[in-house]
N, C-alpha and C positions, 0 to 999 in steps of 0.2 A: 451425567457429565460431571468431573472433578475439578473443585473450582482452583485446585493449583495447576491443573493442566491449561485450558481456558480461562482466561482471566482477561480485563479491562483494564484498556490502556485509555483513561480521560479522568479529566479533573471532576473536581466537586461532588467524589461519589458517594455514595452506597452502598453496602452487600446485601443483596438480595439472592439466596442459595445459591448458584453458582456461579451468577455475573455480577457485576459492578453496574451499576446505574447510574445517566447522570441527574444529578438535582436541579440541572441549570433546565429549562425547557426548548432552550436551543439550537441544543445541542443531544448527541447519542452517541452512546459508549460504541468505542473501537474494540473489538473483540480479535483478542491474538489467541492460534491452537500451538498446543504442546508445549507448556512451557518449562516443563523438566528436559527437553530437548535441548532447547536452549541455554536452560542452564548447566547441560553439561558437558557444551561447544568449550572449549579454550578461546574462543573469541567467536566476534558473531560482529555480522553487517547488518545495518537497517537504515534504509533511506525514508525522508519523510518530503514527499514533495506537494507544497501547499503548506504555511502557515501564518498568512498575516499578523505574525506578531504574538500568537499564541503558540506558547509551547509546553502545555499540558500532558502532549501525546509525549515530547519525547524526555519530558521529568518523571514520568510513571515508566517507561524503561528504564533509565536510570536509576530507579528505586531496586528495581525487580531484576535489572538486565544489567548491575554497572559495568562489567565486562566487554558489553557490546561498543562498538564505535556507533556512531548517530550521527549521521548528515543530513540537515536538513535543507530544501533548496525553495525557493521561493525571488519573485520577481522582484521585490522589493528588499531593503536592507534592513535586519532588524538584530538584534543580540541576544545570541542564545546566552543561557547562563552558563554562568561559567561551571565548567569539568563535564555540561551536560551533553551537550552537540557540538557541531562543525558549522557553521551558516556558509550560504554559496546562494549568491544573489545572482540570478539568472533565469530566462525562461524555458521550461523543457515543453518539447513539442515534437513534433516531422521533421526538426531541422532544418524547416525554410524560415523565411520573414523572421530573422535572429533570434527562432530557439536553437536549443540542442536539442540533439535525442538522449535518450537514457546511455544508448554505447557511449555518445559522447561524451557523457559528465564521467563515464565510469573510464574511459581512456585516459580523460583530465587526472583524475587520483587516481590511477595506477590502479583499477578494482579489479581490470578484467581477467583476471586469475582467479577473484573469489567467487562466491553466491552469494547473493541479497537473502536475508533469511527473511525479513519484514518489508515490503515495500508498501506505504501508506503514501493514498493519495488523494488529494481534493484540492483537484486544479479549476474547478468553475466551467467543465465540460470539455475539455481542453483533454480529458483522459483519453476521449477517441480515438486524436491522432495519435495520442501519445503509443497507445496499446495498439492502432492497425501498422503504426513503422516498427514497432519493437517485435511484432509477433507473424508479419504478415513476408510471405516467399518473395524477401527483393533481395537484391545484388548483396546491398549490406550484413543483411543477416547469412546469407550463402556463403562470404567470404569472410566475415566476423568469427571470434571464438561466440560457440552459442552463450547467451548470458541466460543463467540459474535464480530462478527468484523462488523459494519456497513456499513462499507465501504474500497475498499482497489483501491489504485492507483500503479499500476503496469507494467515497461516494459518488454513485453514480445520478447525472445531474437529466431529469430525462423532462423532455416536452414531448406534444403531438407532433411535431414537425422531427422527432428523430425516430420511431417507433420503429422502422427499418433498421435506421443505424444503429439503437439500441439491441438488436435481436442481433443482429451481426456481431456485436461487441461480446454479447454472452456467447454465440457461437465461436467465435473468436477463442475466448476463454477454455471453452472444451477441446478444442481444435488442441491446444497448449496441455493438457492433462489438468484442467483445473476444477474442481470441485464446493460447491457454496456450501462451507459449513455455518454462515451466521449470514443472518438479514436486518432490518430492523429498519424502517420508514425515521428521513430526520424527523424530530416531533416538530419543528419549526417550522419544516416546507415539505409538510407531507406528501403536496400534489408535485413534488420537484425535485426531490432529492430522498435517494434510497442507498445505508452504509451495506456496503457487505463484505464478509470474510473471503477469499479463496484459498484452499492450497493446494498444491502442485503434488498428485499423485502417479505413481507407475499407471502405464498403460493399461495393465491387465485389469484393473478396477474395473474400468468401463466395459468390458464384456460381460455381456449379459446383462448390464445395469442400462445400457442406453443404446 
């Protein structure tokens, strides 16, 4: 694996062969693929939703990615630095009980013409609905322009009480053309929380693979 193609999007790291490690015990590196891709996009999208106040994830694009636009969305009000992100104080979800959905916020700025090249998310379990309204056969999506995410970096927040819903969420996943190139247990809540990579491959991959 080439560590300028793959590379680690988080603070306080490392290099260790071809990932970034983080030093904090925390916390664990978000792991982006292809990143000569992106850098030779004329522009590029990346949404970050989940960041209480930390914006690690989206100053390590910024180093790597300054090209890209960076929206970050989170419940609370917090200030990105300046030239780095976009903040948008809001909650994303199924769109009931005053969240948005992801079409929603992408209707709001005017996105739904692009692809999201990076979606990074660590909403506190809240990714469920977010991923069975954005991917699953309802009215919205049937009648919506389909929304392009190439890629999405994701902690998945799991108990015993979701182990269904959790198995569905990965099926869900493949359902969409999506494939785990990076794993990695948070080292903080090993028994609770697991980072992972996807990206959005053509169909014919999975023949004969699954």
């Amino acid at each position: 694996m080439d560590d300028e193609k793959y590379f680690g999007l988080s603070g306080d790291n490392v290099q260790s062969n071809q990932y970034y490690y983080t030093t904090n015990p925390l916390t664990t590196p978000t792991d982006a693929c292809d990143i000569e891709y992106l850098k030779l996009k004329p522009s590029c999208l990346i949404y970050s939703l989940g960041s209480a106040g930390e914006f690690a994830f989206e100053q390590s694009v910024h180093e790597r990615l300054p090209h890209c636009s960076v929206h970050t969305i989170d419940t609370r009000r917090f200030q990105c630095p300046k030239g780095v992100c976009t903040m948008h104080q809001l909650t994303i979800g199924d769109g009931k009980n005053n969240t948005k959905t992801l079409r929603d916020l992408m209707i709001d700025l005017n996105h739904t013409n692009l692809e999201i090249d990076i979606l990074k998310v660590d909403i506190e379990s809240s990714e469920y609905a977010l991923f069975h309204t954005l991917f699953s056969n309802n009215e919205m999506n049937r009648n919506g322009t389909p929304i392009y995410i190439r890629q999405i970096l994701i902690e998945v927040h799991l108990d015993r009480q979701r182990i269904y819903e959790t198995n569905a969420l990965f099926y869900l996943f493949n359902s969409q053309n999506y494939v785990i190139y990076h794993r990695e247990l948070n080292a903080g809540f090993p028994y609770y929380a697991c980072e992972y990579g996807f990206l959005k491959l053509n169909r014919k991959f999975f023949r004969g693979h699954f």
